[in-house]
Each structure stands twice: as structure tokens, then as C-alpha cells.
C-alpha positions in Angstrom: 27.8 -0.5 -41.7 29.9 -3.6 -40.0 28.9 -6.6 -39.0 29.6 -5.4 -35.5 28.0 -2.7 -35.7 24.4 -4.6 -36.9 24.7 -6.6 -34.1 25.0 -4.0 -31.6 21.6 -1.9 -33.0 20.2 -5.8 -33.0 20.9 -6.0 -28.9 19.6 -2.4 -28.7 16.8 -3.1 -30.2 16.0 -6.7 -28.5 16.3 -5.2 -25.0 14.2 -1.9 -25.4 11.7 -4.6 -26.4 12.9 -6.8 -23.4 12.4 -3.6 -20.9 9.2 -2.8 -22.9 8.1 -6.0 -22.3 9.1 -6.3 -18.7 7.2 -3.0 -18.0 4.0 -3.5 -19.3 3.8 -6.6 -17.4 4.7 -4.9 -14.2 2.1 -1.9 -14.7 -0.5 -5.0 -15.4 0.3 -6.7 -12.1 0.1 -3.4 -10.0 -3.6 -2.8 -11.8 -4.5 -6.6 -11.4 -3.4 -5.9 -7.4 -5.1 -3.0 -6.9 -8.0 -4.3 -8.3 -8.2 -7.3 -6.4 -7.4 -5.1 -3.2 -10.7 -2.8 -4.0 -12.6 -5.6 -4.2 -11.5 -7.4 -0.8 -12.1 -3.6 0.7 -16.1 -3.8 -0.8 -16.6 -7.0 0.7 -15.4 -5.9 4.4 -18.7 -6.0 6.7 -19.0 -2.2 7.2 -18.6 -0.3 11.2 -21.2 -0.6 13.5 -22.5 2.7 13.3 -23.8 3.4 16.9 -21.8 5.3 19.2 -18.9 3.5 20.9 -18.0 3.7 24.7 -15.5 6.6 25.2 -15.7 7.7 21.4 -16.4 11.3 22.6 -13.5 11.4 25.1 -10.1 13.3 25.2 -8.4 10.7 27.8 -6.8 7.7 26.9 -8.2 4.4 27.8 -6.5 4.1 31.1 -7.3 7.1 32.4 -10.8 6.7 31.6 -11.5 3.5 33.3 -9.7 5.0 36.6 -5.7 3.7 36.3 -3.2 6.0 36.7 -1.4 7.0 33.3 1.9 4.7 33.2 3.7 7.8 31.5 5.2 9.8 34.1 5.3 12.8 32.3 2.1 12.6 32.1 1.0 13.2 35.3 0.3 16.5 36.7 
């Protein structure tokens, strides 16, 4: 085997290890934020849970408080 051709397995072999490398630390900063983003989600101060105004209702906002839809379409 050459001298050249050493070198080139050498590089080969250094930048699997470099991609390797790069890799695992990617997949261990997507974990790391996923965690952290779980966590933020458990701290969130849950719904109220009564009923709210209009939560039953087919018709948008507008038209529930009265004002004529804006869409003109809309209308019949």
C-alpha cells in the first residue's frame, strides 16, 4: 500500500469519526431540547375548566355578539 494511499483511509477514517462525532452531539441537543420543552409544558398553569362564553356555539365571534359577518360571502 502507498503512502498516498494510507493517507487517504487516514482522512476516511478521521471524518466518519468527525460526522460520528457531529451526530451524536446533534441527537443529544434535540433530546436536551425536548426535554427542557416537556418540562416548560408541566409547569404551564392548566385551563380553567368551567364552561366559556360561546364555547357551545357554531357562529363566529361577530356574529354572536350581533355584527354583521365582514365576509360577504358569507351572508345569506
Amino acid at each position: 500500500m502507498t503512502s498516498f494511499a494510507t493517507s487517504q483511509t487516514l482522512a476516511a477514517s478521521s471524518t466518519t469519526w468527525l460526522f460520528t462525532g457531529v451526530g451524536v452531539i446533534i441527537v443529544a441537543v434535540l433530546i436536551a431540547a425536548f426535554w427542557f420543552g416537556s418540562r416548560r409544558t408541566q409547569n404551564k398553569p392548566m385551563p380553567p375548566q368551567e364552561p366559556q362564553p360561546g364555547s357551545d356555539s357554531w357562529q363566529p365571534p361577530e356574529a354572536s355578539q350581533g355584527q354583521e359577518p365582514t365576509d360577504p360571502e358569507h351572508r345569506a
